[in-house]
C-alpha positions in Angstrom: -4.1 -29.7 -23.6 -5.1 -30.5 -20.2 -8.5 -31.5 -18.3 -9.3 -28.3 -17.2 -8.2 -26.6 -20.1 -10.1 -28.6 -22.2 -13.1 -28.3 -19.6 -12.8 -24.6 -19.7 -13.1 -24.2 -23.5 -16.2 -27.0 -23.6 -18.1 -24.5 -20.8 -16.8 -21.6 -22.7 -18.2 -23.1 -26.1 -21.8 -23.8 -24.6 -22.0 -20.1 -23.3 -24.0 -17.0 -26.0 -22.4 -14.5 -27.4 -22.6 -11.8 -24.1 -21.8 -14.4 -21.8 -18.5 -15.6 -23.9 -16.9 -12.0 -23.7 -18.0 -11.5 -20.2 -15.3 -14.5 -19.3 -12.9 -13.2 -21.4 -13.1 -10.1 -19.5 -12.8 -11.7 -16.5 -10.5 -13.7 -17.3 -8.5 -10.4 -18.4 -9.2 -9.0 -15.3 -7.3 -12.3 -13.1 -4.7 -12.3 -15.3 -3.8 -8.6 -14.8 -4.3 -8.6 -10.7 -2.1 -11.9 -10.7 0.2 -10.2 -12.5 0.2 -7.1 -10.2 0.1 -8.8 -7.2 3.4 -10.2 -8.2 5.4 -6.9 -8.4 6.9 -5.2 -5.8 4.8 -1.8 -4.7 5.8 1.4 -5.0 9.0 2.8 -3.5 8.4 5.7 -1.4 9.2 9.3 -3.2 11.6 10.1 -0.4 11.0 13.9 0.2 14.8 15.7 2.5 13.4 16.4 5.9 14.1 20.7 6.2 15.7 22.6 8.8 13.0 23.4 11.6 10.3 21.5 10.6 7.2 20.9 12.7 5.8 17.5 13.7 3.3 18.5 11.3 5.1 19.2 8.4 6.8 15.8 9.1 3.4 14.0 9.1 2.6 15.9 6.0 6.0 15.3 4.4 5.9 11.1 5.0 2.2 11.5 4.2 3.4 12.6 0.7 6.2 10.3 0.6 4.6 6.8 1.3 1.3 7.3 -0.6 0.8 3.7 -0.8 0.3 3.2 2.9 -3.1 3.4 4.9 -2.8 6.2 7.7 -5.2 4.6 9.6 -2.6 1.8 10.6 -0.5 4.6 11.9 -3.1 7.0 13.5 -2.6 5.7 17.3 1.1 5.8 17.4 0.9 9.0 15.5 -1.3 10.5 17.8 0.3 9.4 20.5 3.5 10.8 19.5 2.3 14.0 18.9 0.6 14.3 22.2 4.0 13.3 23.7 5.1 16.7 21.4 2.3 19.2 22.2 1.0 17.4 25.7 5.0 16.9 27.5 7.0 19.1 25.4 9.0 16.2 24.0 11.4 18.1 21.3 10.2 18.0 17.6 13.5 16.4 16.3 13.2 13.4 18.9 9.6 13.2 17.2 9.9 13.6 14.1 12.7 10.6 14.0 9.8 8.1 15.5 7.2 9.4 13.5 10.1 8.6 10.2 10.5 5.3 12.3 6.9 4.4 12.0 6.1 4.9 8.1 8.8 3.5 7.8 7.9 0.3 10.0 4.1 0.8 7.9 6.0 0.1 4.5 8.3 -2.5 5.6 4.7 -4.7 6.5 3.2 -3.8 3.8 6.1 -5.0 1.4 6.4 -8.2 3.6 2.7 -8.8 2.7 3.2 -8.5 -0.7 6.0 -10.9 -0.7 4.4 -13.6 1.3 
């Protein structure tokens, strides 16, 4: 057994009853988020892109597929996009392969965070 090991069940030993399981749990607790950190997220539920769809239902759709990222990341370029859509009658397919592009370009980060 090591220093702090041995440090760790001395403190452990001088703490009551309440206190003693309140480590543990904590203790639980790191060991579990160490343990998730370390495994890759979750793939996106890729969802077939249908004839005709709308900028919209694209949003909607990748919304639905990548659950695990944060829209808010996305919202300016998304915006942006769309306003290119609505505002200067850029065509819906052209958009809707950036907006793809972009949630895509959202997961890759946040898997590169996870790794590193």
């Amino acid at each position: 057994m090591d220093k702090k090991q041995k440090k760790l069940i001395r403190l452990f030993s001088d703490l009551d009853a309440d206190r003693q399981y309140a480590l543990l749990e904590y203790a639980e607790f790191l060991a579990g988020r160490s343990s998730r950190e370390n495994k890759p997220g979750p793939s996106p539920e890729r969802i077939p892109r249908p004839d005709n769809e709308t900028v919209i239902g694209a949003v909607k759709r990748l919304s639905t597929s990548y659950t695990m990222l944060d829209k808010q990341y996305m919202l300016h370029e998304l915006s942006g996009l769309m306003a290119q859509h609505m505002l200067q009658g850029r065509a819906a397919d052209e958009v809707i392969d950036e907006v793809e592009k972009v949630f895509e370009k959202q997961y890759q980060v946040l898997m590169e965070k996870q790794e590193g």
